[in-house]
C-alpha positions in Angstrom: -11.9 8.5 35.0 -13.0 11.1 32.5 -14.9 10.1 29.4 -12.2 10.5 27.1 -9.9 8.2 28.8 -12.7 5.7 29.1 -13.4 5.9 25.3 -9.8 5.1 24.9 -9.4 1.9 27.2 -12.6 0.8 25.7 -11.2 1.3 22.4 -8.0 -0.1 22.3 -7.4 -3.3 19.6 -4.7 -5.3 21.4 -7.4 -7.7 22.7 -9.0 -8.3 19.4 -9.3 -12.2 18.8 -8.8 -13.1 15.0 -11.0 -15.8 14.7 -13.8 -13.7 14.3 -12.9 -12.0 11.3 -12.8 -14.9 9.5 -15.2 -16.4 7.1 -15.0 -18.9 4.1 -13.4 -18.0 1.2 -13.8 -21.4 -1.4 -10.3 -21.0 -4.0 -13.4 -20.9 -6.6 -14.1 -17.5 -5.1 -10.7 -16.3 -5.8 -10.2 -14.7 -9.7 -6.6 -16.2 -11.3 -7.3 -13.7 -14.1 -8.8 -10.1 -14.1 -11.8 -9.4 -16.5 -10.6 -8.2 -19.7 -12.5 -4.9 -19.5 -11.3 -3.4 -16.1 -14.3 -1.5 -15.3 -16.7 -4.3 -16.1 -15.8 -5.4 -12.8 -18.5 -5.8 -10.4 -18.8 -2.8 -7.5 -20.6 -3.1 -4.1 -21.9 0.1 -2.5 -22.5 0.5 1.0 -23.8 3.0 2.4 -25.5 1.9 5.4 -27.5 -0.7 2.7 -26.1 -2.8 -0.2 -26.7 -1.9 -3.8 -24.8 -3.9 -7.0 -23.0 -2.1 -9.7 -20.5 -2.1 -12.3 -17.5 0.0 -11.7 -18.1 2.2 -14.7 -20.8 3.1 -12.5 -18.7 4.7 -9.7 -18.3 8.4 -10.7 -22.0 8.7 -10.5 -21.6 7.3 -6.8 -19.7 10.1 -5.4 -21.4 13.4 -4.5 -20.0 16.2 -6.9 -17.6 18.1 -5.6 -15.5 15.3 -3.8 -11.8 14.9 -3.3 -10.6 11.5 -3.9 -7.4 10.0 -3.2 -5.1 7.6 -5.6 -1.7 5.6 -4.6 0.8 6.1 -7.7 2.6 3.3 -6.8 4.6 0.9 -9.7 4.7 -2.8 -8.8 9.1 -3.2 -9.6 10.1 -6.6 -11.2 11.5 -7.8 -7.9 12.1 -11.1 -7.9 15.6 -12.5 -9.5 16.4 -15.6 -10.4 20.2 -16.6 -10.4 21.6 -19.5 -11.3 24.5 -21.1 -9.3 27.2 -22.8 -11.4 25.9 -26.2 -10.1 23.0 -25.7 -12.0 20.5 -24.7 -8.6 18.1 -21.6 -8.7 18.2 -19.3 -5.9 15.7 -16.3 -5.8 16.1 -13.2 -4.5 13.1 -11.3 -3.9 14.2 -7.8 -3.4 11.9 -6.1 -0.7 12.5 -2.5 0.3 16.3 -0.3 -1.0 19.0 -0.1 2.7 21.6 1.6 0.6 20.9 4.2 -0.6 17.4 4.1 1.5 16.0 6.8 -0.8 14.1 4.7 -3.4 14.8 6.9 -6.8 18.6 7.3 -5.8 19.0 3.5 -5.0 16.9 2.8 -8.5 19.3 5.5 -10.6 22.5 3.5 -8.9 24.7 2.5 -12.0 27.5 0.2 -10.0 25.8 -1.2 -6.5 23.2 -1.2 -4.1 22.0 -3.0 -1.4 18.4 -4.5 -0.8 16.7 -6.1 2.1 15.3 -8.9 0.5 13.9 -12.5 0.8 16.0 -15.3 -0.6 14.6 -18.8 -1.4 16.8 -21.9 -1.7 18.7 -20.0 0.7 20.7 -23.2 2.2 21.7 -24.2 -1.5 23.8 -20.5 -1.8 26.9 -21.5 0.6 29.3 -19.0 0.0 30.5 -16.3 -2.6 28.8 -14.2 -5.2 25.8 -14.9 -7.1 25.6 -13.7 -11.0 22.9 -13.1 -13.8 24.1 -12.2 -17.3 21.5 -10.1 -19.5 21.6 -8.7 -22.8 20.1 -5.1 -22.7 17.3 -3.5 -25.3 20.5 -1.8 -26.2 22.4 -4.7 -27.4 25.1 -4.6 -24.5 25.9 -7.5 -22.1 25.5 -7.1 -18.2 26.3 -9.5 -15.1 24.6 -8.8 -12.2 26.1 -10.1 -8.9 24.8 -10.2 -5.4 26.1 -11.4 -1.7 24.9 -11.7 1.0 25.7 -8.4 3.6 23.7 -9.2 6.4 20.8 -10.8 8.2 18.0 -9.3 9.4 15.7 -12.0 10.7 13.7 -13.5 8.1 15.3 -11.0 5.6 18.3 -10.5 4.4 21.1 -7.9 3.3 22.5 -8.4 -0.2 24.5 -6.7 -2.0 24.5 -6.2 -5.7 26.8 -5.0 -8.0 27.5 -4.7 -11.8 29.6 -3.4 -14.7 28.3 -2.7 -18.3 30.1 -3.7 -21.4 33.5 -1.9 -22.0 32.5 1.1 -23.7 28.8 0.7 -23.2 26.2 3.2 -21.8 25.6 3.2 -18.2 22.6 0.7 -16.6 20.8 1.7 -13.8 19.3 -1.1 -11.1 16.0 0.2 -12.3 16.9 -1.0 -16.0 18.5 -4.1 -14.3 15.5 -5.0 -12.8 13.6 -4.2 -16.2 15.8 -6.6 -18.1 15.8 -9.0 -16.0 13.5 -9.8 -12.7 10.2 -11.2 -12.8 7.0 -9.4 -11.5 5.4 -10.6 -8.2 1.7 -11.8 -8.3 0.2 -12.4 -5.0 0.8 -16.3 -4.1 -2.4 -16.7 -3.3 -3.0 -16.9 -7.2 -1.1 -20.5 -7.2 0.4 -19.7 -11.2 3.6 -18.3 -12.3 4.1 -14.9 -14.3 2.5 -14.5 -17.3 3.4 -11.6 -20.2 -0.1 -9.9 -19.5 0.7 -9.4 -15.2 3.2 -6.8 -16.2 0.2 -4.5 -17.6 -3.0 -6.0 -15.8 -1.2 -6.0 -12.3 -0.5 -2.1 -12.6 -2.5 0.8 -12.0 -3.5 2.8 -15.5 -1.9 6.0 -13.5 0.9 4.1 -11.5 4.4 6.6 -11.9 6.8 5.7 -8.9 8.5 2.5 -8.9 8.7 1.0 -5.4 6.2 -1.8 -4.4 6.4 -5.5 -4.4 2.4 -6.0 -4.6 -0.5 -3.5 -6.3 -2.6 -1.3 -4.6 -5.3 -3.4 -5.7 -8.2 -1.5 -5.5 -7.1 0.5 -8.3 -7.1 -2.7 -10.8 -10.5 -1.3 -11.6 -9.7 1.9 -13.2 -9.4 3.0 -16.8 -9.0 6.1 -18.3 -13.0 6.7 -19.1 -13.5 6.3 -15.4 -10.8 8.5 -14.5 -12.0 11.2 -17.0 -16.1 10.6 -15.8 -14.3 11.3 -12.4 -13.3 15.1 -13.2 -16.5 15.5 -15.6 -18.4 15.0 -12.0 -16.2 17.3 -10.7 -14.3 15.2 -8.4 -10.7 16.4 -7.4 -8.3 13.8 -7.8 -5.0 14.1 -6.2 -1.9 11.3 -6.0 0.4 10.2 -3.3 3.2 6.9 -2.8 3.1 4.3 -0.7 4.9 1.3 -1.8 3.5 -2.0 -1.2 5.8 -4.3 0.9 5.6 -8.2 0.9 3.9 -7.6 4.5 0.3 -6.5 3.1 0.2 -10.5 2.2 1.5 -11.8 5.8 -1.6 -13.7 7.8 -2.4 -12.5 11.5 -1.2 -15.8 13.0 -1.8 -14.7 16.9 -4.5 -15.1 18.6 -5.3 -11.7 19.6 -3.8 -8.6 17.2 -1.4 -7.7 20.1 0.5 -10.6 19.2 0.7 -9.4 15.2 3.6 -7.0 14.4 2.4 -5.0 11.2 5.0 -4.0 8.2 6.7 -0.6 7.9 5.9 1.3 4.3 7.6 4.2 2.8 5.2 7.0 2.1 5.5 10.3 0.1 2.4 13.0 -0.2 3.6 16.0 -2.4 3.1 19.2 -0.2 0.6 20.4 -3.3 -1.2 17.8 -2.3 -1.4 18.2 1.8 -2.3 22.1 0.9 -5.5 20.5 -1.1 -6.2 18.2 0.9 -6.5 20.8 4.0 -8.5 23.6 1.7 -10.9 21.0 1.5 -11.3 20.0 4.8 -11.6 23.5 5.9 -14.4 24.6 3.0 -15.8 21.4 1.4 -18.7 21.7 -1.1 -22.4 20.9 0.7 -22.4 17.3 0.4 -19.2 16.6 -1.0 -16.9 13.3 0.7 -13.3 13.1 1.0 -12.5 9.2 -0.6 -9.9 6.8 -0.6 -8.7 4.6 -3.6 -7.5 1.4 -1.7 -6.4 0.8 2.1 -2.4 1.8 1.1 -4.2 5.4 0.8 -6.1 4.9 3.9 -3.4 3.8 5.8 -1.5 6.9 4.3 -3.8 9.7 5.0 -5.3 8.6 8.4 -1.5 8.9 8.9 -1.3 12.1 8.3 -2.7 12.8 11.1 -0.1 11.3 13.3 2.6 13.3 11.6 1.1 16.3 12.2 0.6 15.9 16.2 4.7 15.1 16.2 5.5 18.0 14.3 3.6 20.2 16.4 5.5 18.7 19.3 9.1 20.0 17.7 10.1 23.3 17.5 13.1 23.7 15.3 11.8 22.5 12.2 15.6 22.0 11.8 16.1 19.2 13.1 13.8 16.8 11.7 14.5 13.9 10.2 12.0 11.5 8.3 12.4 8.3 11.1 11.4 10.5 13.2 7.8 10.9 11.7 7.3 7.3 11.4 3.7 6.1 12.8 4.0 3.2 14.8 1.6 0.5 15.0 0.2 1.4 18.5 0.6 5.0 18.0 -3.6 5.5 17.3 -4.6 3.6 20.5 -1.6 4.6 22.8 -2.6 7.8 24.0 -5.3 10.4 24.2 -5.8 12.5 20.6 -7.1 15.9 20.5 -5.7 17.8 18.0 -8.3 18.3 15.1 -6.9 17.2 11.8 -7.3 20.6 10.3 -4.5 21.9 12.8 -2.6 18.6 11.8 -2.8 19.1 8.7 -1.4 23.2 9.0 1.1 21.5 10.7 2.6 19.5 8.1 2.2 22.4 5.1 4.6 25.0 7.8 7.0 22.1 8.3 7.3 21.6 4.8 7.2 25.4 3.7 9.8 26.3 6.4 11.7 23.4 5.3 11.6 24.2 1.7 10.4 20.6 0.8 8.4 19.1 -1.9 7.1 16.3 -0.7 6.5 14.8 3.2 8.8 11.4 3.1 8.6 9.1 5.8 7.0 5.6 6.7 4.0 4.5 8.3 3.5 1.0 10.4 -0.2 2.2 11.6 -2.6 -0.6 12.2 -5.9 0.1 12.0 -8.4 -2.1 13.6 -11.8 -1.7 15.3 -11.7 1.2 17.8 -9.3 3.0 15.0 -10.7 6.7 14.9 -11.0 7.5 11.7 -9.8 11.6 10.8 -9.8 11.9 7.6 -11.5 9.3 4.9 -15.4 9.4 4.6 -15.2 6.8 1.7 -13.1 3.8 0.4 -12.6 1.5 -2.8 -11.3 -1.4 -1.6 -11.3 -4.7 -3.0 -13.0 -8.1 -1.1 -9.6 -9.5 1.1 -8.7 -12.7 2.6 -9.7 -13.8 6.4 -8.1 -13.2 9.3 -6.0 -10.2 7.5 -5.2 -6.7 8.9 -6.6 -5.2 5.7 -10.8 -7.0 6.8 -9.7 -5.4 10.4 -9.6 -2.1 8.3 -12.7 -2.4 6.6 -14.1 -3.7 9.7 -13.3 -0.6 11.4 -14.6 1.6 8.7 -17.8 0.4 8.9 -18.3 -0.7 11.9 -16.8 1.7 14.2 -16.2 0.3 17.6 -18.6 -2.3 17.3 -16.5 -6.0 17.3 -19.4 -7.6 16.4 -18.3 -6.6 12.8 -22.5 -7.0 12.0 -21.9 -4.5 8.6 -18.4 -6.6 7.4 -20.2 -9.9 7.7 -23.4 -9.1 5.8 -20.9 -7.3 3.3 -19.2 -10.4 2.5 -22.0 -12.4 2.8 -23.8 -10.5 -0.1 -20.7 -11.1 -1.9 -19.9 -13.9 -1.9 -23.9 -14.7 -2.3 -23.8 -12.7 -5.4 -21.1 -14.1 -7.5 -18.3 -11.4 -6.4 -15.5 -12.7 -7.1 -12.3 -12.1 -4.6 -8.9 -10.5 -3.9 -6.5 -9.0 -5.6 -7.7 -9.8 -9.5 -11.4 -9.5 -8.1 -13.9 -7.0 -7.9 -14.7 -4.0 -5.6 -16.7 -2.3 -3.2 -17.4 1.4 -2.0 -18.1 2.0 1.6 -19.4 4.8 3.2 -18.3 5.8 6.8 -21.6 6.1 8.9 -20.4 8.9 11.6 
């Protein structure tokens, strides 16, 4: 057996146990509300030792010249509340578009769509069509309906569809859900919706509507930050993944084998993927490539991923985006040795030659301890519950291969020591990979 191939059975997740990435998180811990300021949150920085901060403070805790990383993401008003004519409630939480499955074309539909979506009260909706009357900014009544198409598990398929007003400008789903669906705060908050979610639970630079939760770690940032950021000179550059319901599912095996992680749609412009590999092939002396929140993690590291399928293919052709998805086990299940550089080349020909954009596609990757890390040197990431897939991540960022998880614990200890408060309205930390 050859040292590589030992690294990689030595390496491989499936075997984790959960319970010991778990700790005590009192609900006291948890913040209902964010701070009023956003960058008057608290930040943590790691970098092999703990030092306290505010998060004003981080551009002057990244090394000038860095690249880091943002997810654009918009948190859609997904959940609907219809009313059935015996007076019951039945929500519909829409989750990811099925037709059409390109996000923007299923949002600028002006007559139907269909969603895969979560629907509660589901035994009280026997049969028929659901509806949801609204009266649009522009003074024009709309009914929404939905019915059911399909079931997919958990899930299902519903259909909606809707007329404007005789005479009456066209409404998109986009406006629809505007007008009249409710924003969804985590659950772990134990309130309702309030006015101020719809501009506290979004990024300052969020543009592409799509997710069902925030990319968190971004809470923090406000303009002045972002604008200290390129004073430092620090690149920043923007990609998409939309948040699905799944970032909030609990690991509920015993061992991660057990845990099937959630598919999310991504989109990196090619501008971006050409920056991104000019700086990994001349960086400044000293200068780290960072990640605003796990949802970029989880995007970049699977860059890599794409880039070894592509240079697998040769007619550019015949691509199609499912077949660059990054499975779950992808990481783990075989031996990787192409350098991300040449991964990276990879994905800016298959885009040239292909005369696209952007790179669309979806990633399931879990990343756990005995993850290899290709990419990110440093993260902003919030302080997440137990026994979840995103404290395997930060496990695995700072602690390697090691399942001891020694650096996670006296992370979290030191938080929740020092009056850090937790999860998605919390504060922050910055972590330094050590190797």
């Amino acid at each position: 057996m050859n040292v590589t191939h030992f690294y990689y059975i030595m390496t491989n997740p499936r075997n984790i146990e959960i319970k010991n990435y778990d700790y005590s998180l009192p609900d006291e811990r948890i913040a209902k509300y964010p701070l009023e300021q956003r960058d008057r949150s608290k930040l943590l920085v790691w970098n092999g030792a703990i030092e306290e901060y505010h998060f004003s403070d981080l551009p002057s805790q990244i090394p000038a010249g860095s690249m880091i990383v943002f997810n654009n993401t918009k948190v859609i008003q997904a959940r609907l509340h219809f009313r059935k004519p015996t007076g019951g409630i039945v929500e519909v939480f829409c989750l990811e578009p099925e037709a059409p499955k390109d996000y923007q074309q299923n949002f600028a539909s002006e007559a139907e769509c269909t969603w895969t979506c979560l629907v509660g009260n589901s035994k009280k909706w026997k049969e028929g069509p659901l509806s949801l009357s609204v009266t649009m900014p522009d003074g024009q009544s709309v009914t929404l309906h939905c019915e059911r198409a399909g079931s997919l598990g958990p899930s299902q398929l519903i259909h909606f569809f809707w007329k404007q007003s005789d005479g009456g400008t066209p409404v998109s789903f986009a406006q629809l859900l505007d007008a009249m669906g409710e924003l969804p705060i985590p659950p772990y908050l134990n309130r309702a919706t309030e006015e101020k979610d719809k501009e506290t639970y979004q990024t300052v630079y969020s543009r592409i509507k799509g997710s069902v939760a925030a990319p968190t770690a971004g809470l923090h940032y406000t303009q002045e930050v972002l604008d200290a950021l390129q004073q430092n000179n620090i690149r920043m550059e923007y990609l998409t993944l939309h948040v699905g319901a799944g970032t909030f599912k609990p690991v509920k095996s015993e061992t991660i084998e057990g845990h099937d992680m959630h598919t999310e749609f991504i989109s990196v412009p090619l501008s971006v993927i050409e920056d991104i590999y000019a700086f990994v092939r001349q960086r400044p002396e000293g200068a780290r490539f960072v990640a605003t929140g796990t949802t970029s993690v989880r995007t970049l590291e699977s860059l890599y991923y794409i880039g070894e399928k592509l240079a697998r293919i040769k007619n550019f052709d015949n691509v199609h985006p499912e077949d660059l998805v990054v499975h779950q086990w992808e990481p783990y299940d075989e031996v990787h040795t192409m350098s991300i550089e040449t991964a990276l080349g990879t994905i800016v020909d298959y885009l040239q030659q292909t005369q696209q954009d952007n790179l669309v596609t979806a990633t399931q990757i879990l990343i756990a301890p005995g993850f290899q890390f290709r990419l990110v040197e440093a993260m902003v990431t919030n302080f997440h519950m137990p026994q979840s897939t995103l404290l395997l991540l930060v496990s695995a960022f700072v602690d390697g291969d090691s399942l001891v998880g020694e650096h996670w614990h006296s992370i979290y200890r030191y938080a929740l020591g020092h009056g850090f408060r937790f999860l998605s309205y919390g504060d922050s930390s910055l972590l330094f990979r050590q190797s």
